[in-house]
DRENFI-119240 format. One record per residue: residue number from 1; residue in three letters; x, z, y of N, C-alpha, C in turn. Coordinates in steps of 0.2 Angstrom, whole numbers, plus 5000, padded with zeros to 4 digits. Layout:
N
SITE   resi   resn    n.u    n.w    n.v   ca.u   ca.w   ca.v    c.u    c.w    c.v
SITE    NUM    ALA      X      Z      Y      X      Z      Y      X      Z      Y
...
! end
This chain:
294
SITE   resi   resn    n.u    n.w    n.v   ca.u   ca.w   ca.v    c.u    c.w    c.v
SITE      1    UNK   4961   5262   5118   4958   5255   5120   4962   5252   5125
SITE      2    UNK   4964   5256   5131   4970   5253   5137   4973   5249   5133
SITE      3    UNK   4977   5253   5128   4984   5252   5126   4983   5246   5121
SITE      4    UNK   4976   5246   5118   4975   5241   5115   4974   5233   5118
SITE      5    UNK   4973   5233   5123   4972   5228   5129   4977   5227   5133
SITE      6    UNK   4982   5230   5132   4988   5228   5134   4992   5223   5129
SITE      7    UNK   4991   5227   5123   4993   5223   5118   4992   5217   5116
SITE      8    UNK   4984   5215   5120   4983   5211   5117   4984   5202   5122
SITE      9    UNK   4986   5209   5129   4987   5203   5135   4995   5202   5134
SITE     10    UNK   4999   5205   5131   5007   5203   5130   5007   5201   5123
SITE     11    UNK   5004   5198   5118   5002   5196   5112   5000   5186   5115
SITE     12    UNK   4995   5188   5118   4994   5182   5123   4999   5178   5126
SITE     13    UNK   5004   5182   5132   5007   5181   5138   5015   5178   5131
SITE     14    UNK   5016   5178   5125   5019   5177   5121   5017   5172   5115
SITE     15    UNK   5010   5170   5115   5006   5167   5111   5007   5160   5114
SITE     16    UNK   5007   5159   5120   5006   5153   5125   5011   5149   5125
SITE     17    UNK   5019   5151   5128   5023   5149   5126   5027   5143   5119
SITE     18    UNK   5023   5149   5116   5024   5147   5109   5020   5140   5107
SITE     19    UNK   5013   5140   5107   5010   5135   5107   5011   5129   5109
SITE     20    UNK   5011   5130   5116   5015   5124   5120   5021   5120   5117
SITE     21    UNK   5024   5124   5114   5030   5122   5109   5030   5119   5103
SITE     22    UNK   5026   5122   5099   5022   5120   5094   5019   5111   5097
SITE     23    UNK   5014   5113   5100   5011   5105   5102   5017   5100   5105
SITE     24    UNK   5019   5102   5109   5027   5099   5111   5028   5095   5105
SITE     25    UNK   5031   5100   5102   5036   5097   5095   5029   5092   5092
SITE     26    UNK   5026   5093   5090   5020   5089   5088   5021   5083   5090
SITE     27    UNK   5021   5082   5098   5019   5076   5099   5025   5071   5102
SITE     28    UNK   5031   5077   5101   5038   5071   5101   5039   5068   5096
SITE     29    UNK   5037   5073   5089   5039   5070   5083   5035   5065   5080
SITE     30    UNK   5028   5063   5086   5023   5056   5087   5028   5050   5091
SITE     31    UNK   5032   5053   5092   5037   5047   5098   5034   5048   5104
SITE     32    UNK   5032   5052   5107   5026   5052   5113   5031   5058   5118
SITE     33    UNK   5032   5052   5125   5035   5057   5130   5033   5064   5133
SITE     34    UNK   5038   5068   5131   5034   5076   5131   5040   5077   5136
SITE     35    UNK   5035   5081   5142   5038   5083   5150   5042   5090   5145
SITE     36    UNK   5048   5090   5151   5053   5100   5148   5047   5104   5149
SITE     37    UNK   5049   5109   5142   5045   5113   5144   5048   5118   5150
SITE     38    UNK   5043   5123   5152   5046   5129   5155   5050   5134   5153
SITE     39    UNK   5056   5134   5156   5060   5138   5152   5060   5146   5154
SITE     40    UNK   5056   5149   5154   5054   5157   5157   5053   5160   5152
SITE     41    UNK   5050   5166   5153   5046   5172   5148   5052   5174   5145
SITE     42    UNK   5050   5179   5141   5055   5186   5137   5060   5179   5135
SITE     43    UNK   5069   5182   5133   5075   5179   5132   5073   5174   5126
SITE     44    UNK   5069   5175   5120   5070   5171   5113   5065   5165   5116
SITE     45    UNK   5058   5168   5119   5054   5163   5122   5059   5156   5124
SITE     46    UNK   5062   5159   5130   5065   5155   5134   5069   5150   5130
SITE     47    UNK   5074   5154   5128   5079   5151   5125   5079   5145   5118
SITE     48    UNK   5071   5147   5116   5070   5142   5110   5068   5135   5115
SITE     49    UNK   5063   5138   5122   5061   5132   5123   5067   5126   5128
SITE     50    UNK   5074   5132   5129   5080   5128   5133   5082   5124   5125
SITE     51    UNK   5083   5126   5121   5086   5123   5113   5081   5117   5112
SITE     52    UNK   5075   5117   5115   5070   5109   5114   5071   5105   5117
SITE     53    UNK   5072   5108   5123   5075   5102   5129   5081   5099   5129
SITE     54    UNK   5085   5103   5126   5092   5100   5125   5093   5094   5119
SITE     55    UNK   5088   5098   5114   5087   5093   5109   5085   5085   5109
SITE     56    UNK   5078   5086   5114   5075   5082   5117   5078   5076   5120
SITE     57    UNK   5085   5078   5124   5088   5076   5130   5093   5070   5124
SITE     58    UNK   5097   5075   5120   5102   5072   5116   5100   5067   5110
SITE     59    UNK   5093   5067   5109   5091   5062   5105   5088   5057   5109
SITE     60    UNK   5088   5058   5117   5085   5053   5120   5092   5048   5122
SITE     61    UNK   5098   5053   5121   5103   5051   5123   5106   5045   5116
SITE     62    UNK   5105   5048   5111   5109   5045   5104   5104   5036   5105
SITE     63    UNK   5097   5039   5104   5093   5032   5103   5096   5024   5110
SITE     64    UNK   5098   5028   5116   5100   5025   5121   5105   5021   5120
SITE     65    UNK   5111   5027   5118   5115   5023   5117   5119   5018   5111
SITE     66    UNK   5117   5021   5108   5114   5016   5099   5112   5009   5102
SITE     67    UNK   5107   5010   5106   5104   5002   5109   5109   4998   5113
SITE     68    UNK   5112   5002   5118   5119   4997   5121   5123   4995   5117
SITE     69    UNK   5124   4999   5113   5129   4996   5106   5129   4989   5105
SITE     70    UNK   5123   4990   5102   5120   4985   5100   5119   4978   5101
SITE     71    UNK   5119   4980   5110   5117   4975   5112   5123   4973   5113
SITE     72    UNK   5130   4976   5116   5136   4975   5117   5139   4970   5110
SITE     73    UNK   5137   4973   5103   5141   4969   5099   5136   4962   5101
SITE     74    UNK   5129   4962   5100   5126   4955   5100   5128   4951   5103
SITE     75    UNK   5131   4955   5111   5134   4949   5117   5140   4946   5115
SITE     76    UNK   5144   4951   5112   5152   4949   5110   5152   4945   5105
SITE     77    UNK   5148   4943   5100   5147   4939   5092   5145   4932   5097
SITE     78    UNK   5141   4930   5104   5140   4925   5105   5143   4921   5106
SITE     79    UNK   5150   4923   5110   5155   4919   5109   5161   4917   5104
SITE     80    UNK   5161   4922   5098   5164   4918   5093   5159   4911   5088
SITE     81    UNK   5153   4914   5088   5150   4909   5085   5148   4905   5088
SITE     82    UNK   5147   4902   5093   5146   4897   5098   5152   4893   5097
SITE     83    UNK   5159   4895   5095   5165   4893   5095   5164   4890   5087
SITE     84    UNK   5163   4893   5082   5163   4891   5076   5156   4884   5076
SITE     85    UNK   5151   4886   5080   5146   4882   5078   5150   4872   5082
SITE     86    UNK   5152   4874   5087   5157   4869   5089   5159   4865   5085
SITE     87    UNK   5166   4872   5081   5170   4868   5076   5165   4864   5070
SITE     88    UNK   5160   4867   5070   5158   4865   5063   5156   4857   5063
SITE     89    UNK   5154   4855   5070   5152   4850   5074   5157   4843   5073
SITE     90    UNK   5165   4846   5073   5169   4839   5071   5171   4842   5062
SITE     91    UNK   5166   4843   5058   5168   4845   5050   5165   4838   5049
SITE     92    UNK   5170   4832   5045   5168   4826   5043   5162   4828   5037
SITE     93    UNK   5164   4831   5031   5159   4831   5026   5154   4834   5030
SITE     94    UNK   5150   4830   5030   5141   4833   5032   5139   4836   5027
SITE     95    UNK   5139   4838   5019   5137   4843   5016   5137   4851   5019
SITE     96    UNK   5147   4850   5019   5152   4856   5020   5149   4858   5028
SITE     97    UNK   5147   4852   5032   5145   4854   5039   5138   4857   5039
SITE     98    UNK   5134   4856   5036   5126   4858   5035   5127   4864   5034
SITE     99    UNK   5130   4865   5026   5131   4874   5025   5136   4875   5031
SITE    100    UNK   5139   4876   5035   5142   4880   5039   5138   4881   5044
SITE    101    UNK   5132   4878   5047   5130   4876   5051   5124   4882   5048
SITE    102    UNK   5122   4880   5043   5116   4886   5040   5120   4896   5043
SITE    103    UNK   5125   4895   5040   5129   4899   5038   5129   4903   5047
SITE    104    UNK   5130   4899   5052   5132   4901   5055   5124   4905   5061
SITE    105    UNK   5119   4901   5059   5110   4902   5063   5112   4906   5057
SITE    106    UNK   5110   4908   5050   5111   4913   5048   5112   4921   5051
SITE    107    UNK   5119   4921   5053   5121   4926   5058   5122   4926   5062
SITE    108    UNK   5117   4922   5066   5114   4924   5074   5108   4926   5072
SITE    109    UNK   5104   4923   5068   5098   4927   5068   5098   4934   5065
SITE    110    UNK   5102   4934   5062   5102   4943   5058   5105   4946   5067
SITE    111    UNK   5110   4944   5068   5112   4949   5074   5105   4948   5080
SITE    112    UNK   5102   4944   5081   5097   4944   5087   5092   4949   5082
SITE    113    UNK   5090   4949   5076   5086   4954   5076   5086   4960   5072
SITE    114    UNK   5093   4962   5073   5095   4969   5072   5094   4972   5079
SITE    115    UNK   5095   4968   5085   5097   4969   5091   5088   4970   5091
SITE    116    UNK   5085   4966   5091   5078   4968   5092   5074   4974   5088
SITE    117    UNK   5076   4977   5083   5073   4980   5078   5076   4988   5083
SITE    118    UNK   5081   4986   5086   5085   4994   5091   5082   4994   5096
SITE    119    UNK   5080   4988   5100   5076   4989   5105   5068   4992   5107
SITE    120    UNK   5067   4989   5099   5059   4991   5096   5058   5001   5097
SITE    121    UNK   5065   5002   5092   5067   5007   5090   5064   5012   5097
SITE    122    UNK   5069   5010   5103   5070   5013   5109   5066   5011   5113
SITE    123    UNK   5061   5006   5111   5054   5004   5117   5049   5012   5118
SITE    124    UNK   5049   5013   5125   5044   5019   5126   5034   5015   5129
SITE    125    UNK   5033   5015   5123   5026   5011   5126   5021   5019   5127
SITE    126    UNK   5016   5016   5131   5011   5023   5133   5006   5024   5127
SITE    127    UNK   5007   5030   5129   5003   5034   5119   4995   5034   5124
SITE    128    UNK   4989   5030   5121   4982   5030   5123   4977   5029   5117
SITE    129    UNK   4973   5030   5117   4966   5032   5114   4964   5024   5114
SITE    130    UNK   4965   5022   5107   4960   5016   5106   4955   5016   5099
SITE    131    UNK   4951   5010   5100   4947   5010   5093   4950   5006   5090
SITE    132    UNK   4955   5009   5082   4959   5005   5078   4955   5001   5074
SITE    133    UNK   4948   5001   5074   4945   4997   5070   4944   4989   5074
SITE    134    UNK   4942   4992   5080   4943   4985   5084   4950   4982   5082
SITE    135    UNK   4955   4985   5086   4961   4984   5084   4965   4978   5078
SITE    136    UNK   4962   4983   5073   4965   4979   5067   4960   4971   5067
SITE    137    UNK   4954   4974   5066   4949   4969   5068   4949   4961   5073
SITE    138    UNK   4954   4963   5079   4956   4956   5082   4962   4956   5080
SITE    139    UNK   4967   4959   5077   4973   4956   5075   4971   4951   5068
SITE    140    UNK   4967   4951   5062   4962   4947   5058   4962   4943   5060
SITE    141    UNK   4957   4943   5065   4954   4937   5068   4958   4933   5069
SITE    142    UNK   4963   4935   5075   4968   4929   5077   4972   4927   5073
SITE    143    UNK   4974   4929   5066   4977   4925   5062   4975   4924   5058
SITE    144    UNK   4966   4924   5056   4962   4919   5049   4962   4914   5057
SITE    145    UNK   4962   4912   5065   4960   4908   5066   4966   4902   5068
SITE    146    UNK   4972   4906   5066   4978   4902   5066   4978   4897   5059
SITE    147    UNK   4972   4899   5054   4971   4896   5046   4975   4901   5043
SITE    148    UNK   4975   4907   5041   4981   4911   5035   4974   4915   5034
SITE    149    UNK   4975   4917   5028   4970   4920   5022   4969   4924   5024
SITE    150    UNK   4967   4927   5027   4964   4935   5030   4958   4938   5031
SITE    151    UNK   4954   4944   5029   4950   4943   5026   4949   4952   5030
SITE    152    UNK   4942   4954   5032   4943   4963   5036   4939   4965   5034
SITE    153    UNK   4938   4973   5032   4931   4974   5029   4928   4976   5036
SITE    154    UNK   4922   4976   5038   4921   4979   5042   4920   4989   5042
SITE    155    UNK   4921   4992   5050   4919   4996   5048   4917   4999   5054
SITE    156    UNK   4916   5008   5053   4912   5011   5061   4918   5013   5064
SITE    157    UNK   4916   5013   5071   4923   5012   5076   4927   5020   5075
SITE    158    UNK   4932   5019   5075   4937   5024   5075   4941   5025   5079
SITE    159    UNK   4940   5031   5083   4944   5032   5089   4952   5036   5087
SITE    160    UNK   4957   5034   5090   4964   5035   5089   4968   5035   5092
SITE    161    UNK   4974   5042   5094   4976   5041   5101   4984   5038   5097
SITE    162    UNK   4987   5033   5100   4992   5028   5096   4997   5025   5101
SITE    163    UNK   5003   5020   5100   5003   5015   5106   5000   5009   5101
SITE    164    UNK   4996   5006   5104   4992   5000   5101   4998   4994   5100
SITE    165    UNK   5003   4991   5104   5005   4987   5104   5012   4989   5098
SITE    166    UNK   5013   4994   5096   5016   4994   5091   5014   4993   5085
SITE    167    UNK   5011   4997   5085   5004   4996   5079   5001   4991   5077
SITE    168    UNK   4999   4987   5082   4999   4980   5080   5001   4976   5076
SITE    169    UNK   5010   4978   5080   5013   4973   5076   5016   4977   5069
SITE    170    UNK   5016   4982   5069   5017   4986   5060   5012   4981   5057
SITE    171    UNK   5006   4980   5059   5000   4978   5054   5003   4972   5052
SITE    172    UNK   5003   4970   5056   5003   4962   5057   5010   4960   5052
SITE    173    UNK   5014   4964   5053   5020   4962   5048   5020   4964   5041
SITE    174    UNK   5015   4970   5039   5011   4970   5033   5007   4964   5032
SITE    175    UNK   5003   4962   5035   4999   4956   5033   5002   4949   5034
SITE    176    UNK   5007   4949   5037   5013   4942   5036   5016   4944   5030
SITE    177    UNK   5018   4947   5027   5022   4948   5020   5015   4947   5014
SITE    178    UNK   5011   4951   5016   5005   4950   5010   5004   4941   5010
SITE    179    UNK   5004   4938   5015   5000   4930   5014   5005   4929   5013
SITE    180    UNK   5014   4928   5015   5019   4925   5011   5021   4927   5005
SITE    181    UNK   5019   4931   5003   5020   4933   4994   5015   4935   4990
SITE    182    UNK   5011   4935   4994   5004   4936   4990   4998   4932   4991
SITE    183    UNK   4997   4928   4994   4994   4923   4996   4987   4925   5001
SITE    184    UNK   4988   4930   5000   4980   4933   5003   4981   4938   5005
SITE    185    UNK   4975   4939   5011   4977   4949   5014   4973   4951   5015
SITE    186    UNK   4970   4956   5009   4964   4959   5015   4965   4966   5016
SITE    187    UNK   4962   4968   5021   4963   4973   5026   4956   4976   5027
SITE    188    UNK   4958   4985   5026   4952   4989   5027   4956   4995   5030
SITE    189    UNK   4949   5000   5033   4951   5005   5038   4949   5008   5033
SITE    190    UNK   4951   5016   5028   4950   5020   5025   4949   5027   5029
SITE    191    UNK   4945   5031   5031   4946   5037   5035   4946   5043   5028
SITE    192    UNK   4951   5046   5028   4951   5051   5021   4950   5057   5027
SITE    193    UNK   4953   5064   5021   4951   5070   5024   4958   5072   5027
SITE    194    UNK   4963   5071   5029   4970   5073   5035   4973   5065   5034
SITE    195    UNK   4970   5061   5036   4973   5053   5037   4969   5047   5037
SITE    196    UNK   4972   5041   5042   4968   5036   5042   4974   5031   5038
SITE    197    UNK   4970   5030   5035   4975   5021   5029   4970   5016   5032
SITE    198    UNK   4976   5010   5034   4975   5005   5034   4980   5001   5029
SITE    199    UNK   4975   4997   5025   4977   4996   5021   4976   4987   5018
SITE    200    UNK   4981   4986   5017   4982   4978   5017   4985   4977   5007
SITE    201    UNK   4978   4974   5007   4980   4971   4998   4983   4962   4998
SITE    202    UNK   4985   4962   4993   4987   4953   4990   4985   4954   4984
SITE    203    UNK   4986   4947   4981   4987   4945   4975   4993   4941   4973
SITE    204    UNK   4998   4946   4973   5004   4941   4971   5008   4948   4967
SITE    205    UNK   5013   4944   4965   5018   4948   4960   5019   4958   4958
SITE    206    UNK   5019   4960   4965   5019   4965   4967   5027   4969   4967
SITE    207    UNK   5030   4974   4967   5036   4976   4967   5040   4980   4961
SITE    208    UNK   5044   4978   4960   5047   4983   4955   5046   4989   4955
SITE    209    UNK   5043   4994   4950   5045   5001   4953   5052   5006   4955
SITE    210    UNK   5056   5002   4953   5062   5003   4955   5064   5002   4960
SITE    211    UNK   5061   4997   4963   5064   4993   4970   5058   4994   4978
SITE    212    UNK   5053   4998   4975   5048   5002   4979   5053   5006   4985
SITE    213    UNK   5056   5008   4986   5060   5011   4992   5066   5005   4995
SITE    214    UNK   5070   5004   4990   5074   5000   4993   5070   4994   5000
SITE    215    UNK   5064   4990   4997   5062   4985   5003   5060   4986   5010
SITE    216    UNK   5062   4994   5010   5063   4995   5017   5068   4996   5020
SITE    217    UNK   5074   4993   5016   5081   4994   5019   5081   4988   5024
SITE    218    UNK   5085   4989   5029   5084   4982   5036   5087   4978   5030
SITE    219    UNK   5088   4969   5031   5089   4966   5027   5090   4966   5021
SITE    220    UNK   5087   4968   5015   5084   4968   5011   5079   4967   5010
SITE    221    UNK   5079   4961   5003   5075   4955   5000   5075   4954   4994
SITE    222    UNK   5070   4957   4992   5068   4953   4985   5072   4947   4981
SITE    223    UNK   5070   4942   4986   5071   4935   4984   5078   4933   4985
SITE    224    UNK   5081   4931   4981   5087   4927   4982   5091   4925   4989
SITE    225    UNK   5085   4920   4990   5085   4915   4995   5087   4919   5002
SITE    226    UNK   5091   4914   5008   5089   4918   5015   5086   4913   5018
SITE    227    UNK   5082   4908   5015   5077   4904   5020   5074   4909   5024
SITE    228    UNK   5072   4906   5030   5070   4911   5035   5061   4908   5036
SITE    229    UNK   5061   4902   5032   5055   4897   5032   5050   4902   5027
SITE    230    UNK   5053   4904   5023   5048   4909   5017   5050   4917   5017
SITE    231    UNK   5056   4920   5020   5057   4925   5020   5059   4931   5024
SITE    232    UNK   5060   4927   5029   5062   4930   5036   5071   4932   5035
SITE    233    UNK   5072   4935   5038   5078   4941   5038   5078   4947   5034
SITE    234    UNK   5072   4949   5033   5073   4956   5028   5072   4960   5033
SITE    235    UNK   5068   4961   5039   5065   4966   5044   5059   4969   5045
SITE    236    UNK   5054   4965   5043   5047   4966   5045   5045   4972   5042
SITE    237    UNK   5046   4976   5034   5043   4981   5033   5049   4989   5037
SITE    238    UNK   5054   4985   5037   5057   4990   5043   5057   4993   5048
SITE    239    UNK   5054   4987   5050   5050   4989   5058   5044   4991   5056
SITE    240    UNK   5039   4989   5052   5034   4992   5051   5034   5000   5048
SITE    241    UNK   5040   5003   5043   5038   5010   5042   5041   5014   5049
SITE    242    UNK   5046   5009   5053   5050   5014   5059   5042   5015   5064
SITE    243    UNK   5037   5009   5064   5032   5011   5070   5029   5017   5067
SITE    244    UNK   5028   5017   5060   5023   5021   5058   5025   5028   5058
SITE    245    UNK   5033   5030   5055   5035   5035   5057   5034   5040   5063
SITE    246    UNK   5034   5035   5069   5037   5036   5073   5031   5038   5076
SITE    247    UNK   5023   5037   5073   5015   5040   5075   5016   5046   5069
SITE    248    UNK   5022   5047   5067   5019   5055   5062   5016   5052   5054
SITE    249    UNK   5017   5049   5054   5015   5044   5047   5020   5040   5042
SITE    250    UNK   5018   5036   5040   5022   5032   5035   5019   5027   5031
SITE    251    UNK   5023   5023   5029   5019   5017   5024   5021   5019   5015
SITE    252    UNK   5016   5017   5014   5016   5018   5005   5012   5011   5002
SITE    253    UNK   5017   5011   4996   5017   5003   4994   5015   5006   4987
SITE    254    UNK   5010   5002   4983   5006   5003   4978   5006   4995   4972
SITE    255    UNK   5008   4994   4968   5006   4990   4962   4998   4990   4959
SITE    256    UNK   4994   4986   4960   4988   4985   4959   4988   4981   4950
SITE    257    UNK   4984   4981   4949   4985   4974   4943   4983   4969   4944
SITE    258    UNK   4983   4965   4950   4982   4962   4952   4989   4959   4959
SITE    259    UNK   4990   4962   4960   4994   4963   4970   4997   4967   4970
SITE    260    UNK   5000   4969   4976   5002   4974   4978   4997   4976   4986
SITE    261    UNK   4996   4983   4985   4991   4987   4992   5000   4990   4997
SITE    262    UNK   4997   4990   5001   5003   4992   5007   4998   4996   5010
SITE    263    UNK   5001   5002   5013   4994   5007   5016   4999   5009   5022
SITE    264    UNK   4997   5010   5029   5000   5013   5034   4997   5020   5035
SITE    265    UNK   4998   5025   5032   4995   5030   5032   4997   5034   5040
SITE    266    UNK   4991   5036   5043   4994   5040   5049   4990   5046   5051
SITE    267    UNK   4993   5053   5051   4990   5059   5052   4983   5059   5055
SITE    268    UNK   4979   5064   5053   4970   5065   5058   4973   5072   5061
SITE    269    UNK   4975   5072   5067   4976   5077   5069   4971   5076   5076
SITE    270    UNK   4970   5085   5077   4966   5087   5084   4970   5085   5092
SITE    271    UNK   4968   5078   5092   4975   5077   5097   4970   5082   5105
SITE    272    UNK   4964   5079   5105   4961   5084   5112   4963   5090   5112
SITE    273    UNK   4966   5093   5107   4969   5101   5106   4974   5101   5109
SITE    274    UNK   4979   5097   5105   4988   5097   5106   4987   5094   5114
SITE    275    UNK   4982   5091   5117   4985   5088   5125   4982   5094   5129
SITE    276    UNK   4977   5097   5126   4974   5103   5133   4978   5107   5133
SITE    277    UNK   4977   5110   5138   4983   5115   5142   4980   5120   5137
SITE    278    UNK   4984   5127   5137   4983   5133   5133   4978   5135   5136
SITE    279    UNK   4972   5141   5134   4968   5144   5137   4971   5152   5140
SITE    280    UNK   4969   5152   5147   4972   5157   5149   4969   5162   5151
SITE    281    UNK   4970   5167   5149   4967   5174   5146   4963   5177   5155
SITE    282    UNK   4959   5180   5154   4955   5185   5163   4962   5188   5164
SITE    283    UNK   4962   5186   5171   4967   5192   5174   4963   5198   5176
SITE    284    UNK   4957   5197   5177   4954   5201   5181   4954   5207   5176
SITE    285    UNK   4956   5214   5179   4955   5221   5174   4948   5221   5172
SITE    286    UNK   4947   5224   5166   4939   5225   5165   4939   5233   5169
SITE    287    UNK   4933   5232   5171   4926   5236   5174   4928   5243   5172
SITE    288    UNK   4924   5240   5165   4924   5247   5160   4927   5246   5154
SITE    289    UNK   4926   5252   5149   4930   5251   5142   4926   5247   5138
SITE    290    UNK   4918   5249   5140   4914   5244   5137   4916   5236   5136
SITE    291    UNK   4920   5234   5141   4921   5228   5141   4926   5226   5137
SITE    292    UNK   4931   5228   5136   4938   5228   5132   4937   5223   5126
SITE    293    UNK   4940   5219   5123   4940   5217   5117   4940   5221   5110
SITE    294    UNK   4937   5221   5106   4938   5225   5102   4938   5224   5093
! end
């Protein structure tokens, strides 16, 4: 029995670590700042958790600097197109002056929101516990009250640990592609058995089945056109699958016979589990043998 009990506090004293890691990884691969772990205990312990942190480090590095890039090219493109936008200003044909002129807001707006969609990328908002029913519930409201056809089921509050302010705007760029190609949006909270769907229906055309993956390519568009007046740029379901990835989840697009449904699927996970600290085993020696685990 000693021997058993030892065993079972070095089983333990190895079981903790591990967890920790476990939850760890869980909650960066949420996008959520996870402190180093401790890099102690027997060599493998340690040295998986030094190989997290290093990992941790260097994709905080890649996403950082991917952003300066980015923004480096956007500041260097302002001064050539500013210069074009000029020339185009003494182009006598006003047609030939129009389209260059398009041509050129064109690609300042693609470069302003590529730079934006890597910002988005690398913003660190704080991961808290809201009710996503509220939630989705006032983003509805404020744009059926801006007049756009928006429509919520009601339902019972559901608490969600999330960053809201990303979330938001994922929905919201679902529910802006629903009323611009589909004329209408309605929007429900679905609670299944390992995930929450919110889920935004239309009634318009729906999507190729072939072309189901592709409309999440950063600009990439269906339509023809690069009006920006009915189309945007081609970003919005971009950003929208990158926030939801980026909560552990993902978006799934469906053809109705009717519409097309847009679902932001996002895991039900024990999040009160993954944040409490390990439990930590009596130091105290039992008594007697009676007492021992068995």
């Amino acid at each position: 029995l000693i021997l058993s009990a030892i065993a079972i506090f070095g089983a333990q004293a190895i079981a903790r670590p591990l967890r920790r890691l476990a939850n760890a990884a869980e909650l960066f691969g949420r996008g959520e700042a996870v402190p180093r772990l401790p890099e102690s205990g027997p060599d493998d312990i340690r040295q998986t958790a030094e190989a997290f942190n290093r990992m941790q480090e260097r994709l905080q590095r890649f996403v950082e600097d991917r952003t300066r890039m980015l923004a480096a090219i956007s500041h260097d493109l302002r001064t050539p197109l500013t210069s074009l936008r000029l020339r185009a200003e003494f182009v006598q044909d006003h047609d030939l002056q129009e389209k260059m002129l398009k041509t050129i807001e064109e690609i300042q707006t693609m470069t302003e929101a590529a730079l934006a969609f890597a910002r988005e990328d690398a913003a660190v908002e704080e991961t808290r516990t809201v009710d996503l029913s509220a939630l989705v519930g006032s983003l509805c409201d404020d744009l059926a009250d801006l007049g756009q056809n928006v429509t919520v089921s009601d339902g019972p509050k559901v608490l969600y640990r999330c960053r809201p302010d990303s979330l938001r705007r994922a929905i919201r760029n679902l529910v802006e592609n629903a009323i611009r190609y589909g004329e209408q949006a309605k929007v429900s909270l679905v609670r299944r058995t390992d995930s929450l769907d919110i889920m935004v229906e239309d009634a318009g055309p729906g999507i190729p089945p072939g072309e189901m993956e592709q409309v999440f390519a950063p600009f990439f568009r269906l339509e023809q056109s690069r009006n920006r007046e009915t189309g945007g740029v081609g970003l919005g379901l971009s950003i929208a699958r990158a926030i939801a990835r980026h909560h552990g989840g993902d978006i799934v697009l469906e053809n109705r016979s009717n519409g097309l449904r847009a679902i932001i699927r996002l895991p039900l996970i024990d999040m009160a589990k993954q944040l409490a600290p390990a439990p930590v085993p009596e130091t105290t020696p039992p008594t007697g043998l009676q007492s021992l685990p068995v």
